[in-house]
N, CA, C and O atoms as CSV, one atom per row, in Angstrom:
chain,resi,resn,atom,element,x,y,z
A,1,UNK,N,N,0.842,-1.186,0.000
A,1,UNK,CA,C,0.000,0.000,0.000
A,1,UNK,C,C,0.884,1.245,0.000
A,1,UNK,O,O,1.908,1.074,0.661
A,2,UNK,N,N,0.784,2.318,-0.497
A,2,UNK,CA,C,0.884,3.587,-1.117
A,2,UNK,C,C,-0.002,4.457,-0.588
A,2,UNK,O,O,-1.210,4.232,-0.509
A,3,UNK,N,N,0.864,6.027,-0.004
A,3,UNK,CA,C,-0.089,6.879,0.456
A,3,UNK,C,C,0.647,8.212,-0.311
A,3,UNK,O,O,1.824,8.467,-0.056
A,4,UNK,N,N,-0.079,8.983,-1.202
A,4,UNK,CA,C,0.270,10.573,-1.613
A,4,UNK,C,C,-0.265,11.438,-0.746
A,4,UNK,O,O,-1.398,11.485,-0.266
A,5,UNK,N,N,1.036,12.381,-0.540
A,5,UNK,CA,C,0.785,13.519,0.666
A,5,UNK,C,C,1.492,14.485,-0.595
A,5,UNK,O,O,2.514,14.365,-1.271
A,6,UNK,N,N,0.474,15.418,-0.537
A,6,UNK,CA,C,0.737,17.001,-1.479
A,6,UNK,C,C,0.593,17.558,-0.454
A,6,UNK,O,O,0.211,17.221,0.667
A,7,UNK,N,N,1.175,19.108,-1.237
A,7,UNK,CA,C,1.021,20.646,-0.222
A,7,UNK,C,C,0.231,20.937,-1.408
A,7,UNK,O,O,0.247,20.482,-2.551
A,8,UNK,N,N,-0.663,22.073,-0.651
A,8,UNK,CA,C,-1.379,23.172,-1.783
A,8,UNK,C,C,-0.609,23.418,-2.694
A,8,UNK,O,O,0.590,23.189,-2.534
A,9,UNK,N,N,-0.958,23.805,-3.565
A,9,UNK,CA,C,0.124,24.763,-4.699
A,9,UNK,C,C,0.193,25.959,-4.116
A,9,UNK,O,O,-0.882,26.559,-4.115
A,10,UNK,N,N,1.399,26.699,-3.448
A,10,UNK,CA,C,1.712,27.468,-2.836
A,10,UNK,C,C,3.021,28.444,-4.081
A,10,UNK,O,O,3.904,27.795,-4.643
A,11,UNK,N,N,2.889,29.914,-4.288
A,11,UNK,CA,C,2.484,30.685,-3.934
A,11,UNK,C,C,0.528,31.013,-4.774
A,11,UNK,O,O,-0.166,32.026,-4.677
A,12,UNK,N,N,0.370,30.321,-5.159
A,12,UNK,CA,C,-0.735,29.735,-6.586
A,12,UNK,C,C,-2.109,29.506,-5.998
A,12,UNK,O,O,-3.146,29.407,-6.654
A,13,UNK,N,N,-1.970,29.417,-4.400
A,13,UNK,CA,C,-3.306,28.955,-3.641
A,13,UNK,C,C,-4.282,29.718,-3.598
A,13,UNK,O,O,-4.355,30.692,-2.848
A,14,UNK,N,N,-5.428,29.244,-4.661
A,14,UNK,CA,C,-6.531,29.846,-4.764
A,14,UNK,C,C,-7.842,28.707,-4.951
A,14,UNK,O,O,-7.534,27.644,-5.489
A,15,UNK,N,N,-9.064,28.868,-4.591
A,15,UNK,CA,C,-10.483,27.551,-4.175
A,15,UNK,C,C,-10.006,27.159,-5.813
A,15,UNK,O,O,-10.318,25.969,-5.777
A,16,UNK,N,N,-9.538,27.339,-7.019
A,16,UNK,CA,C,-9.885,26.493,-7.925
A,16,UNK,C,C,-8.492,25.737,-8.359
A,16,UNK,O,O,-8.672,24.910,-9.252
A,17,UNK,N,N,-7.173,25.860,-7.910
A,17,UNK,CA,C,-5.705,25.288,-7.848
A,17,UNK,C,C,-5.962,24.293,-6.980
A,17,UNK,O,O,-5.594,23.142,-7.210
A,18,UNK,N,N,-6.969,24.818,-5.320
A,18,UNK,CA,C,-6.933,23.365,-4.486
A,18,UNK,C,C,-7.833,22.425,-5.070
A,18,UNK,O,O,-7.256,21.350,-5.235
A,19,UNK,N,N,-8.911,22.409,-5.412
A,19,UNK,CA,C,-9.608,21.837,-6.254
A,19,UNK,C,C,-8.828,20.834,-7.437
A,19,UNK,O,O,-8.651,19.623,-7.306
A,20,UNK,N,N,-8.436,21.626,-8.554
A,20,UNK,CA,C,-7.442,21.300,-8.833
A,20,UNK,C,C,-6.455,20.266,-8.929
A,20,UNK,O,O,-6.376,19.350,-9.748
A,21,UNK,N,N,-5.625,20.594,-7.843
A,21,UNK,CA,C,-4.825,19.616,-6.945
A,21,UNK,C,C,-5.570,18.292,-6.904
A,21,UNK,O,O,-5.119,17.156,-7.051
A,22,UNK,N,N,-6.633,18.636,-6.705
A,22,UNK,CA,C,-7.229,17.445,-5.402
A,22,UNK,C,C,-7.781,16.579,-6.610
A,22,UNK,O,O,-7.667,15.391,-6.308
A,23,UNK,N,N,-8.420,16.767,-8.051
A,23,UNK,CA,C,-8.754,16.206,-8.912
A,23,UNK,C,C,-7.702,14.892,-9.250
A,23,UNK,O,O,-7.800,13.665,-9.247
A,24,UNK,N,N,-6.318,16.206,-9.628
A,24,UNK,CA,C,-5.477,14.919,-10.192
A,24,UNK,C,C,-5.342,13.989,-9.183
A,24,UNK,O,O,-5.828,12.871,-9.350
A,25,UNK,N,N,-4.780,14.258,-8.194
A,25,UNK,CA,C,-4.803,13.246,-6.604
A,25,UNK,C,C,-5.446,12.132,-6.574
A,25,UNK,O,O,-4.905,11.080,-6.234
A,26,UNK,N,N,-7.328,12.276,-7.107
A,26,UNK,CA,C,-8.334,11.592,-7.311
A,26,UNK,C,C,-7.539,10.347,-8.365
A,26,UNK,O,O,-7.254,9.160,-8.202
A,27,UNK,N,N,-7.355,11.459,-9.637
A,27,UNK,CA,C,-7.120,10.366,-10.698
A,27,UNK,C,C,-5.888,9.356,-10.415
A,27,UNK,O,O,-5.929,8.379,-11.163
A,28,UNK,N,N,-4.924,9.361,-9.613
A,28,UNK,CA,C,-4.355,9.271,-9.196
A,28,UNK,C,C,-4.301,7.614,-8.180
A,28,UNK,O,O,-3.590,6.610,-8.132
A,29,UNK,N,N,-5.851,8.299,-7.320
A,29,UNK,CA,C,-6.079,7.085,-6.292
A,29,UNK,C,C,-6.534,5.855,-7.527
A,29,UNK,O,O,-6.108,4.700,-7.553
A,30,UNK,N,N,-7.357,6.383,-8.349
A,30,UNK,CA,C,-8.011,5.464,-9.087
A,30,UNK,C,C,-7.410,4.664,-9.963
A,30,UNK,O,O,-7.814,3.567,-10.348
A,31,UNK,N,N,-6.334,5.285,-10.308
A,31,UNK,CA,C,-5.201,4.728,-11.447
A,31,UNK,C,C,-4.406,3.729,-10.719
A,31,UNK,O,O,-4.346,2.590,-11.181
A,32,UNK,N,N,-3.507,4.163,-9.135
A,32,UNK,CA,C,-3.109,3.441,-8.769
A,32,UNK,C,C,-3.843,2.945,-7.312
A,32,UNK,O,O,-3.033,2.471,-6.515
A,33,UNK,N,N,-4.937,2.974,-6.953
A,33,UNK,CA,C,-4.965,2.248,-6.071
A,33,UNK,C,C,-4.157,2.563,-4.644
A,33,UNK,O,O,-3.875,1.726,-3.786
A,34,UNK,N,N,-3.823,4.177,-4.612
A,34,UNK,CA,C,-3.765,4.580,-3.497
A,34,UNK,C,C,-4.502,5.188,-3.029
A,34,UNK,O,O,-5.663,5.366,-3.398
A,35,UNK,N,N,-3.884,5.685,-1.991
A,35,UNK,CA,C,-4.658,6.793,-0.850
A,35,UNK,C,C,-3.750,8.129,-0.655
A,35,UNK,O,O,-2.545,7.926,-0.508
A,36,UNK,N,N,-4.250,9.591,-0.638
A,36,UNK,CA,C,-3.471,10.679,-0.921
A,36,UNK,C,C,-4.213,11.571,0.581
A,36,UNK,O,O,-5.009,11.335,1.490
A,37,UNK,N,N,-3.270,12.776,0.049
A,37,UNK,CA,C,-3.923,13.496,1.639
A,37,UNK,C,C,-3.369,14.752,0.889
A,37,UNK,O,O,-2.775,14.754,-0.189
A,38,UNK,N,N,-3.730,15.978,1.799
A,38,UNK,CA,C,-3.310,17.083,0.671
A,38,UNK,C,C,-3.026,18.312,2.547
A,38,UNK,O,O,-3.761,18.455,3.524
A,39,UNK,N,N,-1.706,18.869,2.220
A,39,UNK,CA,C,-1.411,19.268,3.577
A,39,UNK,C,C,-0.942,20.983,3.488
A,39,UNK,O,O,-0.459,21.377,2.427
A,40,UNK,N,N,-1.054,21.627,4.256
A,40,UNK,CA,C,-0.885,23.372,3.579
A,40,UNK,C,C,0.688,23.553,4.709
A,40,UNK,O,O,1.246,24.651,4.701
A,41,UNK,N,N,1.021,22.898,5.223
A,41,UNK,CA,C,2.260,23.023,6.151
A,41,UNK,C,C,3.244,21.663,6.452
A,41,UNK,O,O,2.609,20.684,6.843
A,42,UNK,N,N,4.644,21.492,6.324
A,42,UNK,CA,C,5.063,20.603,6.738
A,42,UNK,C,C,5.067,19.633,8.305
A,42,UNK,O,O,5.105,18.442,8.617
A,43,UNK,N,N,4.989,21.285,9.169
A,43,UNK,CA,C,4.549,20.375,10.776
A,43,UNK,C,C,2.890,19.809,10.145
A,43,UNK,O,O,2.635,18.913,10.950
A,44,UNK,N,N,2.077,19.853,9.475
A,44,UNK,CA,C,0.804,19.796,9.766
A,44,UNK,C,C,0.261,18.375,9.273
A,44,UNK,O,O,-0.892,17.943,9.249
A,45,UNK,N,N,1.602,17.728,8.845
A,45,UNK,CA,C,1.277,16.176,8.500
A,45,UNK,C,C,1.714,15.254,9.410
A,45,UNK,O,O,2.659,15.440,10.176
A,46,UNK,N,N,1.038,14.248,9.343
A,46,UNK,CA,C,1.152,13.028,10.309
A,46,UNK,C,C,1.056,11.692,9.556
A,46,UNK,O,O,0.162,11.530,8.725
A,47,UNK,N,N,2.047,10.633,9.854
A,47,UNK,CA,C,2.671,9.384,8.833
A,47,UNK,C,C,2.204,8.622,10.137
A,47,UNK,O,O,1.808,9.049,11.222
A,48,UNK,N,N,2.380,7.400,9.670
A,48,UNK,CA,C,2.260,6.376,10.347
A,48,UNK,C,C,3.583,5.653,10.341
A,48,UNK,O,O,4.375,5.292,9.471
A,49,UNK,N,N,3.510,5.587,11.615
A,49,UNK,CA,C,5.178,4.946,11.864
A,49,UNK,C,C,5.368,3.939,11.261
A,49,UNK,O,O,4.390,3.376,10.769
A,50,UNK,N,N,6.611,3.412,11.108
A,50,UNK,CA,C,7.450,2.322,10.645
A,50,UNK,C,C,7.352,2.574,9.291
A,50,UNK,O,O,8.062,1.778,8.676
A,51,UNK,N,N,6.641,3.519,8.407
A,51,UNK,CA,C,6.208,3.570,6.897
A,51,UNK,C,C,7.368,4.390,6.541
A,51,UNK,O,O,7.601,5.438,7.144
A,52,UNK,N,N,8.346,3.819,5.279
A,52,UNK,CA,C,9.084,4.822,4.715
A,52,UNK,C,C,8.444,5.793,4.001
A,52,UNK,O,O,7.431,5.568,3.339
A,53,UNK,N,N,9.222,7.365,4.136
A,53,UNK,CA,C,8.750,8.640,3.442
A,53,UNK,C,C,9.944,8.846,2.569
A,53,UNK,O,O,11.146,8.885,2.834
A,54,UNK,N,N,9.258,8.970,1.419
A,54,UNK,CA,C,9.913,9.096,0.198
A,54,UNK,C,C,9.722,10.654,0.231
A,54,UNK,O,O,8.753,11.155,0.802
A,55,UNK,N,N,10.800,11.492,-0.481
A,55,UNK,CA,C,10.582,13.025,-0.593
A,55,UNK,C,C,10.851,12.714,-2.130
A,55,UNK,O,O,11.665,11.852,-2.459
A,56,UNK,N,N,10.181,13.402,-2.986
A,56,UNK,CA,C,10.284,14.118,-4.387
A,56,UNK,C,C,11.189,15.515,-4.332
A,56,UNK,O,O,10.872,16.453,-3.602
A,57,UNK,N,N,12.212,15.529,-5.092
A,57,UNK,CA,C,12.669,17.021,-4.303
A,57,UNK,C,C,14.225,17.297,-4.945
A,57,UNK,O,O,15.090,16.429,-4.836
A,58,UNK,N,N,14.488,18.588,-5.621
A,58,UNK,CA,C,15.925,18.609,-6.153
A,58,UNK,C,C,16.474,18.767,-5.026
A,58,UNK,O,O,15.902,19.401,-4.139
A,59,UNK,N,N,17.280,18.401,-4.912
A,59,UNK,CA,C,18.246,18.583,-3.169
A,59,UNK,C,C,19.748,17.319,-3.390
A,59,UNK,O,O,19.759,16.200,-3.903
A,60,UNK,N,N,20.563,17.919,-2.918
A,60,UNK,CA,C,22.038,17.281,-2.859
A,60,UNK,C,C,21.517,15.718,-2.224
A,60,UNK,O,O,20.497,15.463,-1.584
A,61,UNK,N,N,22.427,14.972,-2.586
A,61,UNK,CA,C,21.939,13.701,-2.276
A,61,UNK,C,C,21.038,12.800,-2.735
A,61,UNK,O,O,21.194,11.582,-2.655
A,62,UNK,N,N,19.855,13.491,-3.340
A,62,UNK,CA,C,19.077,12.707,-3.913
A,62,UNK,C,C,19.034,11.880,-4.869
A,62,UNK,O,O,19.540,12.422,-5.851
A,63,UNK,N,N,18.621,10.625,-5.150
A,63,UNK,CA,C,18.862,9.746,-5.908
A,63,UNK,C,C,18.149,9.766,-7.486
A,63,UNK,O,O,17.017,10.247,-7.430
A,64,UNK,N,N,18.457,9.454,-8.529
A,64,UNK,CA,C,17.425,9.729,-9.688
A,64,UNK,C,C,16.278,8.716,-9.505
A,64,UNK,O,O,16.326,7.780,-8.707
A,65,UNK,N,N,15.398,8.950,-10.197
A,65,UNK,CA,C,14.371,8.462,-10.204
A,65,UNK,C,C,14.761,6.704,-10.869
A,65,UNK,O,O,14.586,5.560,-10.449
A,66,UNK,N,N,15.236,7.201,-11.849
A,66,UNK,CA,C,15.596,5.790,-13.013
A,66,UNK,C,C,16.353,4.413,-11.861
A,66,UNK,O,O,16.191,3.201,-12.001
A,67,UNK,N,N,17.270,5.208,-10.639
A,67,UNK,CA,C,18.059,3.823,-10.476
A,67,UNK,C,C,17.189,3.574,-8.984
A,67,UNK,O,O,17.576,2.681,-8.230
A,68,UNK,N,N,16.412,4.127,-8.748
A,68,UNK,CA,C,15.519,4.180,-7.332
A,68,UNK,C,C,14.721,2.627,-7.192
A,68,UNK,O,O,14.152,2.216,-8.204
A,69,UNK,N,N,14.693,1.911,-6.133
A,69,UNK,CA,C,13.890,0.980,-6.331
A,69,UNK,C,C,13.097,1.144,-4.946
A,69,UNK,O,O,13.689,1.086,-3.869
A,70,UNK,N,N,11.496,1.387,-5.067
A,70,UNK,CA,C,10.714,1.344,-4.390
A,70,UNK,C,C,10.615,0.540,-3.314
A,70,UNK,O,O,11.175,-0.556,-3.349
A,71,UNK,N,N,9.786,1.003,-2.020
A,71,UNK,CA,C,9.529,0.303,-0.966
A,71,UNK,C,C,8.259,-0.144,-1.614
A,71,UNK,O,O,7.679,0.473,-2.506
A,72,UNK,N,N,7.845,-1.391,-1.027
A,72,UNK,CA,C,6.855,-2.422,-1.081
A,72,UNK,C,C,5.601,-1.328,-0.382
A,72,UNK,O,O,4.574,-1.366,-1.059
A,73,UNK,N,N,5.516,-0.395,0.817
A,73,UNK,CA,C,5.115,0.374,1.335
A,73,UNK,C,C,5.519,1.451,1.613
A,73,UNK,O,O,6.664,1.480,2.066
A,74,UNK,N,N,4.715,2.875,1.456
A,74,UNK,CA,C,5.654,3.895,1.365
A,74,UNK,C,C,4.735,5.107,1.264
A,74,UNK,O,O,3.712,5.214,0.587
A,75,UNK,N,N,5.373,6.100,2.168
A,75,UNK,CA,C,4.679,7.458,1.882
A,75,UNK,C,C,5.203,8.305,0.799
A,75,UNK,O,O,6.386,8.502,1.076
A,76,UNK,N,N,4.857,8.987,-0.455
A,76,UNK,CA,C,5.785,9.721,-1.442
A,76,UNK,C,C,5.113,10.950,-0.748
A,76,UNK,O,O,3.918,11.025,-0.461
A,77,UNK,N,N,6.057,11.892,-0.526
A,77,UNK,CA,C,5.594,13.340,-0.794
A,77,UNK,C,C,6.445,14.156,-1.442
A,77,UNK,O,O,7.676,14.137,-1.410
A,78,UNK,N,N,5.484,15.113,-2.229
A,78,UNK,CA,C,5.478,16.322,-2.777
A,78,UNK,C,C,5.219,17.673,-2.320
A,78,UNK,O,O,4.126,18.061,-1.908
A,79,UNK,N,N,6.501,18.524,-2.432
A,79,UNK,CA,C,6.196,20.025,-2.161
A,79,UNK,C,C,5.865,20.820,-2.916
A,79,UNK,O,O,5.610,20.424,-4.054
A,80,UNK,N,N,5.717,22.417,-2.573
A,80,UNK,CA,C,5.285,23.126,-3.415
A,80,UNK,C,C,6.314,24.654,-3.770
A,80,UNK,O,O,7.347,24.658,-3.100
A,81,UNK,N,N,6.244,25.170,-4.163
A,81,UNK,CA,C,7.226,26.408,-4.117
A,81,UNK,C,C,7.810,27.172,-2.887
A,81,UNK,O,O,8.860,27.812,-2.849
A,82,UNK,N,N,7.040,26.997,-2.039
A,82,UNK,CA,C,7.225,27.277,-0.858
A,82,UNK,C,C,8.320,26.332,0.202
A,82,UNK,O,O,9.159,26.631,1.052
A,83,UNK,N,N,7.884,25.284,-0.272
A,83,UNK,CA,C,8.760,24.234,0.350
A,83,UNK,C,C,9.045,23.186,-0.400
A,83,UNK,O,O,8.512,22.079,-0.476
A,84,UNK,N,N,10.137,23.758,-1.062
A,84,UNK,CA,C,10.451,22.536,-2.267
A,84,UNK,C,C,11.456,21.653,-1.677
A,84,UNK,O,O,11.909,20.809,-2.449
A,85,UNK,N,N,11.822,21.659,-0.701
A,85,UNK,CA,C,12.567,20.281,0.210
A,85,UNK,C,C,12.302,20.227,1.141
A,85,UNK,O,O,12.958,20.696,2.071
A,86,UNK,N,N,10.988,19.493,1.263
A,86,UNK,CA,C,10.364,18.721,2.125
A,86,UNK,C,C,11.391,17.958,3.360
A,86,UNK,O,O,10.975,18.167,4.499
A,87,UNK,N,N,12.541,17.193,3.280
A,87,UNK,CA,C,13.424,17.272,3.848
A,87,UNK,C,C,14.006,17.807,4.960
A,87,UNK,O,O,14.548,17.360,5.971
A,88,UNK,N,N,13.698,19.106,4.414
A,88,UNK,CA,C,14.496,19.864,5.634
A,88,UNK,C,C,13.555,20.438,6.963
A,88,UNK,O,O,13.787,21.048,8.007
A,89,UNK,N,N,12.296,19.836,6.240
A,89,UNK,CA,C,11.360,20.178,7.264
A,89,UNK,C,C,10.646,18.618,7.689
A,89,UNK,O,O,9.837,18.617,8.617
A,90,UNK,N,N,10.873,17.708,7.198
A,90,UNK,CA,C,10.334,16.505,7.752
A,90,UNK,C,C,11.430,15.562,7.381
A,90,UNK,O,O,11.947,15.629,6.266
A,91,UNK,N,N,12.033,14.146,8.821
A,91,UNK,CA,C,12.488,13.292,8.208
A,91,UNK,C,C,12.039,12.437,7.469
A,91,UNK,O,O,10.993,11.871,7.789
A,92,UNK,N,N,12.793,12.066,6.126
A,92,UNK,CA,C,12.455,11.262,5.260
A,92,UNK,C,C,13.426,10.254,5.167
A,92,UNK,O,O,14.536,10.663,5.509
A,93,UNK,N,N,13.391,9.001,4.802
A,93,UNK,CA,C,13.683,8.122,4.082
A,93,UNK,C,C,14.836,7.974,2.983
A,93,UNK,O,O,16.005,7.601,2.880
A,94,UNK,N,N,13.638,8.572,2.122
A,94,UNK,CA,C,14.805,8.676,0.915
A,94,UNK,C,C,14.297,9.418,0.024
A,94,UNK,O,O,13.096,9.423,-0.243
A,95,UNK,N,N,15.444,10.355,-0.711
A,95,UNK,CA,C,15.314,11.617,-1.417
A,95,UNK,C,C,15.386,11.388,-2.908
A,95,UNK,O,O,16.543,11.161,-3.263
A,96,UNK,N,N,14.545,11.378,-3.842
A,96,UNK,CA,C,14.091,10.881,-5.310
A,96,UNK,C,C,14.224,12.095,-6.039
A,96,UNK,O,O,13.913,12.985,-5.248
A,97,UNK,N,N,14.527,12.596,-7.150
A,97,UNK,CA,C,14.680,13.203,-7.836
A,97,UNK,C,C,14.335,13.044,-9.403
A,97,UNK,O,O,15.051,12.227,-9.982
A,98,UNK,N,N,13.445,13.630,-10.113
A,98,UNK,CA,C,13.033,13.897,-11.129
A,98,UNK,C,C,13.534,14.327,-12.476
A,98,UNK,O,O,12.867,15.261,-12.920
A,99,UNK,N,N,14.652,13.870,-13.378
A,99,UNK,CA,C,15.179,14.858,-14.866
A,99,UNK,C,C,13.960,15.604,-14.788
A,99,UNK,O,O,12.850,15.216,-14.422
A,100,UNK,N,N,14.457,17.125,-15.324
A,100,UNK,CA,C,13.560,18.268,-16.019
A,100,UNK,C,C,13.820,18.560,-16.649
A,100,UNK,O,O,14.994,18.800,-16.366
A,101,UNK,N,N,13.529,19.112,-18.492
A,101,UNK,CA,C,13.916,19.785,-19.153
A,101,UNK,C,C,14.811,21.037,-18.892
A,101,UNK,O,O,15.832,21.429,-19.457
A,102,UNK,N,N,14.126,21.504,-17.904
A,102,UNK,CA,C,14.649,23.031,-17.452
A,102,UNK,C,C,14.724,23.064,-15.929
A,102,UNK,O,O,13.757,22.560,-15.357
A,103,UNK,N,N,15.550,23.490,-15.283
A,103,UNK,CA,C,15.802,22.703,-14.009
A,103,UNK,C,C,15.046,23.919,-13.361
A,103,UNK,O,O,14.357,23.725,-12.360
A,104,UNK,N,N,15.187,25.399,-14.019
A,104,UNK,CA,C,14.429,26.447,-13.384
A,104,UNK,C,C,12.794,26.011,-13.346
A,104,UNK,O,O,12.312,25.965,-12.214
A,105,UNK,N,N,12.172,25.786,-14.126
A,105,UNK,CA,C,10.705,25.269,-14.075
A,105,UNK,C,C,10.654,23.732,-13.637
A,105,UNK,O,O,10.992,22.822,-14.395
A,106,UNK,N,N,10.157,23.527,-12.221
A,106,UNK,CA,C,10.378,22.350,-11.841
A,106,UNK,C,C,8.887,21.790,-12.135
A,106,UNK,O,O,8.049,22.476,-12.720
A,107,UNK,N,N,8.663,20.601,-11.715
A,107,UNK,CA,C,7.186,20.225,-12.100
A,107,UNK,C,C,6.296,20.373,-10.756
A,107,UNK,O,O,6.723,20.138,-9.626
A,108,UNK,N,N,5.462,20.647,-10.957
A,108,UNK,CA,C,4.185,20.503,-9.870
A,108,UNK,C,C,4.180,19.589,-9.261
A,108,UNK,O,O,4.712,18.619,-9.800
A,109,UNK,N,N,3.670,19.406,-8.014
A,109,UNK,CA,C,3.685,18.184,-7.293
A,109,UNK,C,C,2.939,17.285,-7.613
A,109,UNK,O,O,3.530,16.214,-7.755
A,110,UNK,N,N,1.845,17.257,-7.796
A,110,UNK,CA,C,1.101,16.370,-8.211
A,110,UNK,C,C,1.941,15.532,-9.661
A,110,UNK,O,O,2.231,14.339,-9.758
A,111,UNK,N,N,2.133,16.457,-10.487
A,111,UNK,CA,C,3.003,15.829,-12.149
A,111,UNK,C,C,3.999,15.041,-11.387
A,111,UNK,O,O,4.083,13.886,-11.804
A,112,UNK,N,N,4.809,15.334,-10.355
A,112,UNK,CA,C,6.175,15.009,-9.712
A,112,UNK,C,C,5.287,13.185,-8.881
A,112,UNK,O,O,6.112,12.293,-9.077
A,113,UNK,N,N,4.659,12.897,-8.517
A,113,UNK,CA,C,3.868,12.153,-7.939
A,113,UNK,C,C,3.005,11.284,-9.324
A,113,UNK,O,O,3.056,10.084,-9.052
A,114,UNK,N,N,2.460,11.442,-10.308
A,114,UNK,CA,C,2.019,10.979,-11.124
A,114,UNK,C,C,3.288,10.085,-12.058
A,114,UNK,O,O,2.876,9.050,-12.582
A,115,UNK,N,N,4.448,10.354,-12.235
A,115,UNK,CA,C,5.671,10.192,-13.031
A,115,UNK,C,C,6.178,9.407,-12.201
A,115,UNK,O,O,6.200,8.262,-12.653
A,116,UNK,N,N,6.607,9.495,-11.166
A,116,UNK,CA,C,6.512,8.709,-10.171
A,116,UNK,C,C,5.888,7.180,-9.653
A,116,UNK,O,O,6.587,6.178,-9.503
A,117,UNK,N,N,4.704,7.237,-9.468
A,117,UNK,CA,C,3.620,6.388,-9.630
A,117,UNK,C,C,4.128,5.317,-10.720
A,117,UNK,O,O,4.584,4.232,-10.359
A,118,UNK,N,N,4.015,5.708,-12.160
A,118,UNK,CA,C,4.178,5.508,-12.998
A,118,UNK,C,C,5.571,4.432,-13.326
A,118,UNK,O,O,5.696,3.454,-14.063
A,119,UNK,N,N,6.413,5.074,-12.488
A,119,UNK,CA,C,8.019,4.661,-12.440
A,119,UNK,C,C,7.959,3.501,-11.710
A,119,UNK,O,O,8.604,2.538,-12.125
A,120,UNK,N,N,7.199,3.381,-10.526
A,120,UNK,CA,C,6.707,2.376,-9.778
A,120,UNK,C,C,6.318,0.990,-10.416
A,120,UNK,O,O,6.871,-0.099,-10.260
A,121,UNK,N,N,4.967,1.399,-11.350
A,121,UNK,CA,C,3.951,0.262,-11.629
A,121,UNK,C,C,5.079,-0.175,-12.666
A,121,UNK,O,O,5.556,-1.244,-12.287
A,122,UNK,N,N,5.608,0.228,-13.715
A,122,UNK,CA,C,6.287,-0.349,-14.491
A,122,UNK,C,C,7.534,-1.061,-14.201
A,122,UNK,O,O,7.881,-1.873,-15.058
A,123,UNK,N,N,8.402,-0.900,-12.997
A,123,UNK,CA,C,9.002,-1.516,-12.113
A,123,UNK,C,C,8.617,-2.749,-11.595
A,123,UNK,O,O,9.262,-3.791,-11.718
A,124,UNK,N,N,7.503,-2.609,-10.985
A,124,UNK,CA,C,6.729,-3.930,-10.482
A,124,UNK,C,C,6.742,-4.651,-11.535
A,124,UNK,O,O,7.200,-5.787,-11.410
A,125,UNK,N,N,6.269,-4.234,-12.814
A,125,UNK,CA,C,5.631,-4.938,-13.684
A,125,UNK,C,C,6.542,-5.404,-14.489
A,125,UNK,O,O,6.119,-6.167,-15.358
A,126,UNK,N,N,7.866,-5.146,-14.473
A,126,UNK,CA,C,9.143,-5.940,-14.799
A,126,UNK,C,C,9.578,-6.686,-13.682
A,126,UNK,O,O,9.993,-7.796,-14.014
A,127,UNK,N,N,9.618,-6.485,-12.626
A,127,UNK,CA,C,9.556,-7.447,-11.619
A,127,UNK,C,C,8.583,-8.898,-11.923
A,127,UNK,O,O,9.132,-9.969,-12.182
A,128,UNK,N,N,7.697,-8.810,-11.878
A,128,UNK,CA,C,6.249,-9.821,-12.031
A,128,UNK,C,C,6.875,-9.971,-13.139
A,128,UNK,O,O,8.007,-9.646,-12.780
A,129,UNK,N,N,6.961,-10.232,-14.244
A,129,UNK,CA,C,7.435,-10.489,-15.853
A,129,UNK,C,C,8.775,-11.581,-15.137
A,129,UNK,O,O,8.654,-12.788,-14.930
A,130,UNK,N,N,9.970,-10.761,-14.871
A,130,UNK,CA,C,11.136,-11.246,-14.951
A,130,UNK,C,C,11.338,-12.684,-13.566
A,130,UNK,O,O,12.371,-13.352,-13.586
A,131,UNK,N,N,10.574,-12.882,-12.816
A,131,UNK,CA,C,9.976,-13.662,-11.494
A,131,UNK,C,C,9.189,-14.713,-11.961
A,131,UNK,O,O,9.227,-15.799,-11.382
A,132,UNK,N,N,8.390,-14.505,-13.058
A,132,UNK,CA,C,7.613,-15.410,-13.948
A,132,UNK,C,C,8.173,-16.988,-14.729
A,132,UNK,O,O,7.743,-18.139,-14.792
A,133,UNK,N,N,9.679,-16.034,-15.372
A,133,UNK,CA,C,10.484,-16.870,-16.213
A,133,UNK,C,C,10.994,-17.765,-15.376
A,133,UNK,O,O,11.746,-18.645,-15.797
């Protein structure tokens, strides 16, 4: 099991961005079969122990996405402009990192969490394939 924790889109927070937000999130649960939460402050979230927290996040140290291999269970979170290293305001786990075309325009959290996701199921799904043979 899989849980997505977003921040608002911060400096951007307005009733139709949270909305918004909260749509893709939706598409999100439905696609993969998680559960998401959507948080406007880093103290203002709460994990469940023993669960690794994955941070999305350009920051020294962080690992690329491509050689990353997922926890079986796991919190991913995503920040927002305001707090784009989640990190330094919550301990995490382990620090994932995203290629961008343009490193100045980073992606939204939610996009950063969807690509993600994504990186996951197709992982598994070479897993299950290559376990088969």
């Amino acid at each position: 099991m899989i849980k997505l924790m977003a921040m608002l889109p911060t400096p951007e927070t307005t009733p139709y961005n949270q909305k918004l937000t909260e749509a893709r999130l939706r598409a999100l649960q439905c696609t993969y079969g998680c559960e998401f939460d959507i948080f406007a402050h880093p103290h203002k979230v709460f994990f469940t122990p023993g669960w690794p927290i994955v941070s999305l996040e350009v920051s020294p140290g962080a690992q690329p996405l491509d050689t990353f291999v997922h926890p079986e269970q796991c919190y991913y979170i995503a920040g927002n402009t305001q707090f784009e290293r989640l990190s330094e305001w919550i301990h995490v786990d382990y620090k994932i990192v995203l290629p961008v075309p343009h490193p100045d325009h980073p992606l939204y959290g939610d996009q950063a969490l969807s690509i993600t996701l994504h990186d996951r199921f197709v992982k598994c799904q070479k897993y299950m394939t290559n376990s088969r043979s």
